[in-house]
VODREN-826887 format. One record per residue (C-alpha): residue in three letters; z negated, x, y. Coordinates in nm, 4 decimals, decimal comma. Layout:
VODREN-826887
> resn_z_x_y
> ALA_Z_X_Y
...
//
This chain:
VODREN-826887
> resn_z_x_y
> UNK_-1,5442_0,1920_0,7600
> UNK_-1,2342_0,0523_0,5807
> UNK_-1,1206_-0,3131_0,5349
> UNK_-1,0062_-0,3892_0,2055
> UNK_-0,9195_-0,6835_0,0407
> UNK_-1,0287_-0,7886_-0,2818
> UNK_-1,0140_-1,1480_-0,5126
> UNK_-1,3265_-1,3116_-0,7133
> UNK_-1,2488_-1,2132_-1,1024
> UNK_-1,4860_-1,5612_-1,1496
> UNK_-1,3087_-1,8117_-0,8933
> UNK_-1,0524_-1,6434_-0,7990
> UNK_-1,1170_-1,6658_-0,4134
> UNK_-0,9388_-1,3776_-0,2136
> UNK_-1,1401_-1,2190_0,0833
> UNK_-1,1521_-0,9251_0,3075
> UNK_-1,4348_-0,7359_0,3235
> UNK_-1,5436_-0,4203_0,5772
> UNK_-1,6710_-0,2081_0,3203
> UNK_-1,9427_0,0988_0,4596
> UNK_-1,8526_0,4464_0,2939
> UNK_-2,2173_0,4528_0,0713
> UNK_-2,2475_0,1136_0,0123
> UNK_-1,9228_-0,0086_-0,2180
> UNK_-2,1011_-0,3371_-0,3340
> UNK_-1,9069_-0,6506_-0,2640
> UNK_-2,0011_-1,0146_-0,3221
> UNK_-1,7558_-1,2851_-0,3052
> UNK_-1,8032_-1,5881_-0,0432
> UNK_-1,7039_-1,8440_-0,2846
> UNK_-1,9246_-1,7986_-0,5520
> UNK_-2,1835_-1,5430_-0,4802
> UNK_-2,0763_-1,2616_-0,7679
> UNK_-1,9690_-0,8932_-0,7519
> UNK_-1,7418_-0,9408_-1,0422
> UNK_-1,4459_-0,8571_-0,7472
> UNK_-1,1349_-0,6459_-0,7961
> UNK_-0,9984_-0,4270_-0,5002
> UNK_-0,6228_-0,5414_-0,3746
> UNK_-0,3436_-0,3060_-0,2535
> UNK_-0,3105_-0,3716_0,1036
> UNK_0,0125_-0,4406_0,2664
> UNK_0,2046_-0,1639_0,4984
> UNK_0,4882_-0,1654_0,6672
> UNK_0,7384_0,1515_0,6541
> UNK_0,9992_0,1943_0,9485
> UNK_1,2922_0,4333_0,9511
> UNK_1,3445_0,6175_1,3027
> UNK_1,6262_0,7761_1,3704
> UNK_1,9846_0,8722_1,2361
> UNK_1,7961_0,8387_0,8507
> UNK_1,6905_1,1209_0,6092
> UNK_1,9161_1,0725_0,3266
> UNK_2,2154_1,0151_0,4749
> UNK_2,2462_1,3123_0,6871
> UNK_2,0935_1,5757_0,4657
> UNK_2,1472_1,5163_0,1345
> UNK_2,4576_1,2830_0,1236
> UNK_2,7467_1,3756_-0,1588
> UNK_3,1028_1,3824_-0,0095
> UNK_3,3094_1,0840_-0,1516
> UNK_3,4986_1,3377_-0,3969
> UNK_3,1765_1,4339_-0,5822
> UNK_3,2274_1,8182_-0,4344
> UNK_2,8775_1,9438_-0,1806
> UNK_2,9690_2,1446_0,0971
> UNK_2,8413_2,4835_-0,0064
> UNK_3,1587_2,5312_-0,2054
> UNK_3,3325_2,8292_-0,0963
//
């Protein structure tokens, strides 16, 4: 079961919620009503390594690519 967050359309009040797959009704604690839009959650994105991009598709500083021949 997912947590998601969500805020009250009515009061406004912003809440997380554990939300079971066949059962996607939410109430909000503040004021009771399951007028409630879903949130994007936050995520964090780290970059291992030497980097994509600039080993495999970088552009020599001249503008030419390396398959030139």
């Amino acid at each position: 079961m997912p947590i998601y967050r969500f805020r009250c359309d009515l009061c406004g009040t912003e809440f997380r919620e554990l939300v079971p797959y066949g059962n996607p009704r939410v109430r909000c604690p503040g004021c009771g009503t399951d007028r409630v839009t879903r949130l994007l959650s936050y995520f964090g994105v780290i970059y291992k390594g030497s980097g994509f991009y600039t080993t495999d598709y970088r552009r020599k500083k001249d503008g030419s690519s390396e398959s030139k021949g």
